[in-house]
C-alpha distance (Angstrom), angle and dihedral (degrees) to the residues before:
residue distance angle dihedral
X1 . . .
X2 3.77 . .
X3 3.72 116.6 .
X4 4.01 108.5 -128.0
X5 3.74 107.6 -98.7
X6 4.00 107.9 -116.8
X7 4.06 127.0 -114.5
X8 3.66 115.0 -99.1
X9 3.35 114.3 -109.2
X10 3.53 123.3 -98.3
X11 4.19 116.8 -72.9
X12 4.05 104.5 -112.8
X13 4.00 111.7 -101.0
X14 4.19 113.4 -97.4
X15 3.00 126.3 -53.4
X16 4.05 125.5 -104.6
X17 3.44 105.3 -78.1
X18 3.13 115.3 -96.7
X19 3.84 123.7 -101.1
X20 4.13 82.0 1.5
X21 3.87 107.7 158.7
X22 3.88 101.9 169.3
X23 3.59 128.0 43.5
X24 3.18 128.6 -165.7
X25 3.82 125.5 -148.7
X26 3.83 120.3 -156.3
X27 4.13 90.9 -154.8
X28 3.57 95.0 -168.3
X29 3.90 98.0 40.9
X30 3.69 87.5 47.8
X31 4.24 101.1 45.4
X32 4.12 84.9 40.5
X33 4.11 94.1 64.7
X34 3.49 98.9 73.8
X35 3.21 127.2 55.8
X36 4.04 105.2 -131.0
X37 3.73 106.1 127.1
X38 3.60 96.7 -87.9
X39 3.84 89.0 142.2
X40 3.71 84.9 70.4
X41 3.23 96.6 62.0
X42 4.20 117.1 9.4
X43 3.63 95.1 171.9
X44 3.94 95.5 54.2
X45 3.41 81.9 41.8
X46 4.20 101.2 59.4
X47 4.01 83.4 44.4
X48 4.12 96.8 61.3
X49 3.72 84.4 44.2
X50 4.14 95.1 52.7
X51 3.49 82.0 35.3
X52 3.99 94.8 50.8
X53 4.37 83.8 42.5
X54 3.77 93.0 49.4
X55 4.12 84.9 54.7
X56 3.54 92.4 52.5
X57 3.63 128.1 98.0
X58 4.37 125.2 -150.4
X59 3.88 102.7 5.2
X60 3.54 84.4 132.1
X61 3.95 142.7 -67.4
X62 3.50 90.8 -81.1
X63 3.80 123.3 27.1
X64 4.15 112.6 -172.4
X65 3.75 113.7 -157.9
X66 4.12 106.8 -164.1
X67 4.02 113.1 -165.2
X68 3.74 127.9 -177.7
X69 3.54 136.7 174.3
X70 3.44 117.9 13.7
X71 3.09 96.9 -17.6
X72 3.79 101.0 76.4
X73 4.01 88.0 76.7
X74 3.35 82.3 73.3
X75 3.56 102.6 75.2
X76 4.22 127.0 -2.4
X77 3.58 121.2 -118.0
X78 4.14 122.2 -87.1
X79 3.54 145.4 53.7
X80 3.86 130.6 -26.2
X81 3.51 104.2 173.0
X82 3.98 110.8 -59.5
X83 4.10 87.2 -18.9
X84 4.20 110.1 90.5
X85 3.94 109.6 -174.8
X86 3.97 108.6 -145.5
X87 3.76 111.0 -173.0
X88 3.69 114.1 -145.4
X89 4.11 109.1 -126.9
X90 3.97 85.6 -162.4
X91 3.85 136.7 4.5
X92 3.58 104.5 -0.6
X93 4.00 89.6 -142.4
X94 3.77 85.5 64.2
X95 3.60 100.7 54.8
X96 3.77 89.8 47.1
X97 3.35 95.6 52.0
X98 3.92 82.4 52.6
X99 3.41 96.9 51.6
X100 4.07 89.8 51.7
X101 4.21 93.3 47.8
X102 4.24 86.0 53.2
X103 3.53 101.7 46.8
X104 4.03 93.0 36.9
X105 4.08 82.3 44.5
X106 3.51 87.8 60.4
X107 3.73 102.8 46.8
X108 3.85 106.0 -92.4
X109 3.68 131.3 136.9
X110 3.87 109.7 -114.6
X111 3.60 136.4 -158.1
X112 4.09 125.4 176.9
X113 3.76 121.4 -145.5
X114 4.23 101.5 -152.4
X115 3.62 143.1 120.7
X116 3.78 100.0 -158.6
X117 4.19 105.9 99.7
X118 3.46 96.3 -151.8
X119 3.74 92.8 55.3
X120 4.01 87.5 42.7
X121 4.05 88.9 54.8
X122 4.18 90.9 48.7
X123 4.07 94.6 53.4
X124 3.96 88.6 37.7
X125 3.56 86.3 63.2
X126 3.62 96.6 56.2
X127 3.95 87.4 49.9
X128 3.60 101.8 -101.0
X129 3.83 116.9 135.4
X130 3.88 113.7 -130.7
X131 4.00 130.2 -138.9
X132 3.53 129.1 -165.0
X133 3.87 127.9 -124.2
X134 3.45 103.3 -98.2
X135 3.65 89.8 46.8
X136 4.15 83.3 67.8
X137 3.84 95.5 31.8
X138 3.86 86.8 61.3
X139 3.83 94.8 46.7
X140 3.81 84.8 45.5
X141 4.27 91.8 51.1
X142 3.20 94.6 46.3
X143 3.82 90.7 63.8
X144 3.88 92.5 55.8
């Protein structure tokens, strides 16, 4: 009796853009899809994710982490390394889509890290290319 051959595994998510020298990081969208208790602490939260981003290698030249709410106790505003926190004083959505019209303003290749469509549809019509969490959360794993 033949033993049923097994599915292949999944193909990995899409590549990095190509060319992409700013990414930017929906913090909220990105610590909301999984799960893990971050709602019990968002600030801890937002600092294992910089943490995670500071840790990993070729997300781009530039990688934009935007935090609002709570969350931006979790880590000050700046530069780590290639990873610059910018804490959103309103909407978070806003200041992302922001962030996207300056750097695309000036040239740069852009790619958006969110979930949320509406946000997706604002930055796609400044020409970035969007990616969704898990897309980043893989990328991130995959570093340890």
């Amino acid at each position: 009796m033949e033993l049923p051959t097994p599915d292949p595994p999944d193909p990995p998510g899409p590549p990095a853009p190509t060319g992409t020298e700013v990414l930017v990081v929906d913090g909220a969208n990105v610590v909301g899809s999984r799960p893990d208790g971050w709602w019990k602490d968002r600030a801890g939260a937002a600092a294992r994710l910089h943490d995670r981003l500071v840790l990993t290698s070729g997300l781009a030249s530039l990688v934009v982490l935007v935090l609002e709410g709570r969350a931006r106790g979790g880590v000050a505003e700046g530069l780590t390394g290639p990873i610059e926190v910018v804490h959103a004083l309103g909407e978070g959505d806003d200041t992302i889509v922001a962030e996207v019209a300056r750097s695309a303003a000036a040239g740069r290749v852009v790619a958006v890290v969110t979930a949320d469509r509406g946000l997706a549809a604002r930055v796609e019509d400044l020409g970035a290319s969007v990616r969704r969490p898990g897309w980043l959360l893989e990328r991130i794993e995959a570093h340890g």
